[in-house]
C-alpha atoms as one frame of an Amber mdcrd trajectory, in Angstrom:
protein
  -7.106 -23.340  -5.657  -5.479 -21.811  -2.924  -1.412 -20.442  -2.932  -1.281
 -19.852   0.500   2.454 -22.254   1.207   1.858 -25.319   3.237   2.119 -25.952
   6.992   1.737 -28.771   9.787   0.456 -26.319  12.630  -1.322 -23.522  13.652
   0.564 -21.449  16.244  -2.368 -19.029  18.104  -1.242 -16.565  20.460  -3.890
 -15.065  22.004  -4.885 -11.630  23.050  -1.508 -10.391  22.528  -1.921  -6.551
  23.674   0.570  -4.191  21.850   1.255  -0.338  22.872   1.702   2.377  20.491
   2.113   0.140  17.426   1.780   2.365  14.029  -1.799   3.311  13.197  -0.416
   5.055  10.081  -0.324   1.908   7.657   0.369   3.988   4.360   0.186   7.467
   3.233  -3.866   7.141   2.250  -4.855   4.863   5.427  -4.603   4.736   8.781
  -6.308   3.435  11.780  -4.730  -0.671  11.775  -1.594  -1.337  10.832  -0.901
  -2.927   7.569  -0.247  -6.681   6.891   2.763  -6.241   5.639   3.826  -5.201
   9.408   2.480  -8.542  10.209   4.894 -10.518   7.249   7.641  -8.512   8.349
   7.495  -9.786  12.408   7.016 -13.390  11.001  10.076 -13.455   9.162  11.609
 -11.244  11.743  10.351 -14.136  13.964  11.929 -17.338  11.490  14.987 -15.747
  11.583  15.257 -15.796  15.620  14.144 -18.908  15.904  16.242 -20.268  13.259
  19.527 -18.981  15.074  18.524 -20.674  18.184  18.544 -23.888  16.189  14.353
 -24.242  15.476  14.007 -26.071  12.122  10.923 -24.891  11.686   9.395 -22.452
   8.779   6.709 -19.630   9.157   4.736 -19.203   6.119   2.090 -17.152   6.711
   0.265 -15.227   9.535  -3.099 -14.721  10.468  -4.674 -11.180  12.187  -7.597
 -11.511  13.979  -8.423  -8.545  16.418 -10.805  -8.014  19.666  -9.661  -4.084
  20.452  -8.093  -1.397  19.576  -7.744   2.850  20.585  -6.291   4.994  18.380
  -4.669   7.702  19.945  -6.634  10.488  18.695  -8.291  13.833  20.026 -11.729
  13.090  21.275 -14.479  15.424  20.540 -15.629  17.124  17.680 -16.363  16.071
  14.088 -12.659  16.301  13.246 -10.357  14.289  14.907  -6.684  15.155  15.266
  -3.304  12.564  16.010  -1.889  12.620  19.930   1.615  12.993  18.492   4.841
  13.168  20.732   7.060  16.322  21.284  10.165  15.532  19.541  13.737  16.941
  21.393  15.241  19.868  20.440  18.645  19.299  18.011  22.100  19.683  19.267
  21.839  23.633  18.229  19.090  23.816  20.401  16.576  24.488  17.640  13.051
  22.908  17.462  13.049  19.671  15.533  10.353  19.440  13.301   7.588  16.841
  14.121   7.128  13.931  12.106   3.588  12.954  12.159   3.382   9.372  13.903
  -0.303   7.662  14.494  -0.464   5.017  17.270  -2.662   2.818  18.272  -3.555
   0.272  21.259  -4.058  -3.402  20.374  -5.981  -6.254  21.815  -5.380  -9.091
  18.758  -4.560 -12.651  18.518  -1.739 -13.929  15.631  -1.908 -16.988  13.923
   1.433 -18.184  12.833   1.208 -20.972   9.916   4.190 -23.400  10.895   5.456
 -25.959   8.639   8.084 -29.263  10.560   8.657 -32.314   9.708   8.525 -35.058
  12.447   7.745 -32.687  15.254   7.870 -34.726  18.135   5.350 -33.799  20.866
   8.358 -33.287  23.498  10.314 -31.184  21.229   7.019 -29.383  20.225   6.257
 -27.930  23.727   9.795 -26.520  24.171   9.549 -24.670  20.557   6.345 -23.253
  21.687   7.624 -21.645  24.597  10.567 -20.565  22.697   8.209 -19.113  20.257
   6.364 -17.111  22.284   9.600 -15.904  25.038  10.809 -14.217  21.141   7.799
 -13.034  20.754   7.302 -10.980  23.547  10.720  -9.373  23.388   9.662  -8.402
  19.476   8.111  -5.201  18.318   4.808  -5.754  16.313   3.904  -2.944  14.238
   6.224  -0.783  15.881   4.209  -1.104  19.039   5.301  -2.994  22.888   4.285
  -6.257  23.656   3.020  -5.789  27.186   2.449  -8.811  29.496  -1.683  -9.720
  30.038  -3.031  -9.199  33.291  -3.326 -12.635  34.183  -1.213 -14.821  31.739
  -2.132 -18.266  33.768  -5.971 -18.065  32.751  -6.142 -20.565  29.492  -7.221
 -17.438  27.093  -4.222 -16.345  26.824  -2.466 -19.440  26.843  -1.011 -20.356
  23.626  -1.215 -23.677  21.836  -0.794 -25.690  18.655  -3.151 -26.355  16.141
  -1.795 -30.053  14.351  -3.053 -30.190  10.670  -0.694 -33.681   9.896  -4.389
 -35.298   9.777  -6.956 -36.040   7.382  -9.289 -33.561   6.171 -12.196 -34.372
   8.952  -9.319 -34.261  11.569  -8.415 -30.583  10.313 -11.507 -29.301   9.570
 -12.401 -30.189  13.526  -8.806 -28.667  14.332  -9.672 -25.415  12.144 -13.203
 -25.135  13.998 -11.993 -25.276  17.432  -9.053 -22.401  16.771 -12.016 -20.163
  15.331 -14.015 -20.987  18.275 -11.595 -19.535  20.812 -10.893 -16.671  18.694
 -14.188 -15.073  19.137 -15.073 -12.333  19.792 -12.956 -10.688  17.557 -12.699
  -9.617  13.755 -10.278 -11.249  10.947  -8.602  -9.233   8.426  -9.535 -11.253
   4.671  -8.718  -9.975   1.330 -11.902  -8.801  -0.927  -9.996  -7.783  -4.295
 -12.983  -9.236  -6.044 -14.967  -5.869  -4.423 -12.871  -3.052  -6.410 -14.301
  -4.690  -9.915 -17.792  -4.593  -8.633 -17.888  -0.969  -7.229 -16.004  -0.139
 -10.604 -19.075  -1.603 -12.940 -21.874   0.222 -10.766 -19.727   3.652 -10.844
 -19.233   3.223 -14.357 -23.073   2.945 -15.113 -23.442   6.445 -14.228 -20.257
   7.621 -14.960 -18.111   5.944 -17.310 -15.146   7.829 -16.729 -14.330   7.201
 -13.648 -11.233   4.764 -12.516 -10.380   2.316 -10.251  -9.178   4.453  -8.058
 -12.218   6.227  -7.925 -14.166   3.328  -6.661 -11.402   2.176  -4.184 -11.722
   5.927  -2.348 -15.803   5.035  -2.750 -15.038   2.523   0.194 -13.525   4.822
   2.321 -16.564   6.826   3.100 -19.911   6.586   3.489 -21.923   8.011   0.368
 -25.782   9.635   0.460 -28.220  10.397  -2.474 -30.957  11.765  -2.413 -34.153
   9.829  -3.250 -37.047  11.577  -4.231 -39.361   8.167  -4.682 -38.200   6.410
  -1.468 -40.408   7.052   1.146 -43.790   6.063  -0.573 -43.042   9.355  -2.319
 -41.951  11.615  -0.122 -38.379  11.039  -0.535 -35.707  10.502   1.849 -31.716
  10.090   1.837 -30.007   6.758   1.421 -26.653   5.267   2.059 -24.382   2.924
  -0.343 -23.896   1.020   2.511 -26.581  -1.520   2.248 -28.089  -3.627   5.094
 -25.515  -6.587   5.668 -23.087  -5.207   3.178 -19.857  -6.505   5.488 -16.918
  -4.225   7.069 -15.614  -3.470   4.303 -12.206  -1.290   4.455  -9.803   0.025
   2.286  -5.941  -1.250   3.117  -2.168  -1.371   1.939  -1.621  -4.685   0.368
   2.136  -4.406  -0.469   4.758  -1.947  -2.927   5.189  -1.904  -6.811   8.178
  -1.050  -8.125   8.770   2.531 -10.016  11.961   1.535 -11.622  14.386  -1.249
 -11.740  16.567  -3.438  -9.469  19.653  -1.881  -8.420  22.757  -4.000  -7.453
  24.317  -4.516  -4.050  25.856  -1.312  -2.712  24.550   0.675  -5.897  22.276
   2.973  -3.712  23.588   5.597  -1.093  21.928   5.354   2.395  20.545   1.426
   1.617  19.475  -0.231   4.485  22.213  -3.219   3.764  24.548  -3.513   1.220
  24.337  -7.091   0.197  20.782  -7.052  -0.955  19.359  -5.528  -4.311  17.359
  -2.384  -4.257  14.438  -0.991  -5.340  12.614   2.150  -5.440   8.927   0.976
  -4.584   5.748   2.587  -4.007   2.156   1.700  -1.830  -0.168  -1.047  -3.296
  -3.279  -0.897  -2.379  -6.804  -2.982  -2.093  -9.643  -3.607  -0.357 -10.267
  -5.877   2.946 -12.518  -7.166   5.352 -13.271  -7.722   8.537 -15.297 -10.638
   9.293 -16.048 -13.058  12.953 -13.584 -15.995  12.679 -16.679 -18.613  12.675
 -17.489 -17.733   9.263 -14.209 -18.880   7.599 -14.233 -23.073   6.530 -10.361
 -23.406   6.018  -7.029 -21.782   7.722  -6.085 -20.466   3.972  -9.070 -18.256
   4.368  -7.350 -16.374   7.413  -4.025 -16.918   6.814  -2.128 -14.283   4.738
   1.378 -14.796   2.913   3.563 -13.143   0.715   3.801 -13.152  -3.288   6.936
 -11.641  -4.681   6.734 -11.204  -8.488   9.969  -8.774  -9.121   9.900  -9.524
 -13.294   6.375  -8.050 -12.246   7.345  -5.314 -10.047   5.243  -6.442  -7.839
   5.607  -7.364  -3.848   2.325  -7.590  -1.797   0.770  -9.962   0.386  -1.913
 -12.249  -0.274  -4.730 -13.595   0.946  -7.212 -16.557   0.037 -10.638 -15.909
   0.958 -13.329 -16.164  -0.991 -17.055 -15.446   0.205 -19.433 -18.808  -0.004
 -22.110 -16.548  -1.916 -21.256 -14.674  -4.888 -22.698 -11.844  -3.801 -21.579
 -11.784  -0.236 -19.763  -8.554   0.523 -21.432  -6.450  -1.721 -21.467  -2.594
  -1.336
């Protein structure tokens, strides 16, 4: 049963291109930036909208995307980080340089909307509400830049309605993957980490979770002396049809307790509790929107459990086959 929260309407926006958003999405990953970015510019979003009088909720936010370059040295087996030269202090000393990855983006957002009686007039001027915020916002750190020709319909934004029965939003769900592709969506695959964990552990029982969550950040080679009709040959963990599988950020668990309002020095507000939190992390995918069956499958939300210490976002796909996915 899925948690994702509910919603009336799919708000796609297309082919958004973004400009030096933050590549770096935790201190063990890099190269997309992490969902929680993506949580963070829908609320960031809400709250806009909300103050120009929008009674409308965002609950959740979909990532699918159809580009992206890094800025990193070319050539070479090693690559290095195009980083910025920061300006020198007010002594006239070298500042030191903080180590910022960026990244290019070509990606469509799916915004999971929740009104009641949305009229169809007032729908059309939220949209374009909607999207004027939007492209004023930062995503990931990065500049929403303007397409190079906004009139043609793919980068048009629309609504998605899902106030119908289930054939009705099934047909709704199909047509929003449709015009997605090309293009890759981000999904959760949790259920990975426990299956690279039992394999590991046949050979090696002492090894930890965190030994087979590194495991899917490279590429690992044996060598087998009875492939090859005998004569041997190397082979990859990555099997044939195994999936994209990545390792990403997922959230932050706490490393102490809650501290009241205005306890800590330096808090970004004083009128909010505060925590001293650290990187969650877990394992995604990135799969063509036509093989999801239901928006809950692309749609990612936030789960808050602070008697848990726990704050990470959350994701409901599940692979059809049981055994789809594996490494």
């Amino acid at each position: 049963m899925s948690d994702c929260p509910r919603f009336t309407h799919l708000l796609v926006v297309p082919h958004l291109r973004v400009q030096n958003a933050n590549a770096v999405s935790s201190p063990l990953t890099h190269g997309f930036p992490s969902m929680t970015a993506f949580l963070g510019l829908m609320w960031a979003l809400e709250r806009k909208a909300r103050k120009l009088g929008l009674a409308i909720e965002i609950n959740a936010v979909g990532v699918v995307s159809h580009g992206f370059q890094e800025q990193v040295t070319e050539g070479g087996f090693v690559q290095a980080l195009r980083l910025t030269r920061n300006p020198v202090e007010q002594n006239g000393s070298t500042a030191a340089i903080v180590e910022e990855g960026r990244i290019h983006l070509d990606l469509s957002l799916v915004f999971a909307l929740h009104a009641e009686n949305w009229e169809a007039e007032r729908r059309s001027l939220d949209l374009s509400t909607l999207v004027d915020l939007l492209a004023g916002m930062r995503v990931a750190g990065g500049s929403v830049l303007t397409p190079a020709r906004p009139m043609l319909r793919r980068y048009q934004p629309w609504l998605a309605d899902f106030t119908g029965d289930d054939a009705a939003e099934t047909k709704a769900f199909q047509d929003v993957c449709a015009r997605l592709l090309p293009g890759s969506a981000l999904v959760c695959r949790d259920d990975l980490i426990d299956r690279r964990l039992a394999e590991l552990q046949v050979t090696a029982p002492a090894v930890s979770r965190l030994d087979a969550w590194l495991s899917f950040a490279r590429i690992n080679w044996r060598y087998d002396p009875d492939a090859n009709e005998g004569k041997g040959a190397w082979q990859s963990d990555r099997k044939k049809g195994s999936g994209w599988i990545v390792p990403i950020p997922l959230g932050y668990g706490a490393l102490g307790e809650l501290h009241p309002p205005g306890r800590v020095t330096h808090a970004r507000d004083t009128t909010t509790p505060f925590r001293f939190v650290e990187s969650l992390y877990g394992v995604g995918e990135w799969i063509g929107p036509h093989r999801l069956r239901r928006p809950q499958q692309l749609l990612w939300y936030a789960d808050s459990r602070p008697d848990q210490g726990l704050y990470r976002c959350r994701n409901d796909y599940r692979p059809a086959d049981d055994t789809a996915g594996l490494i």
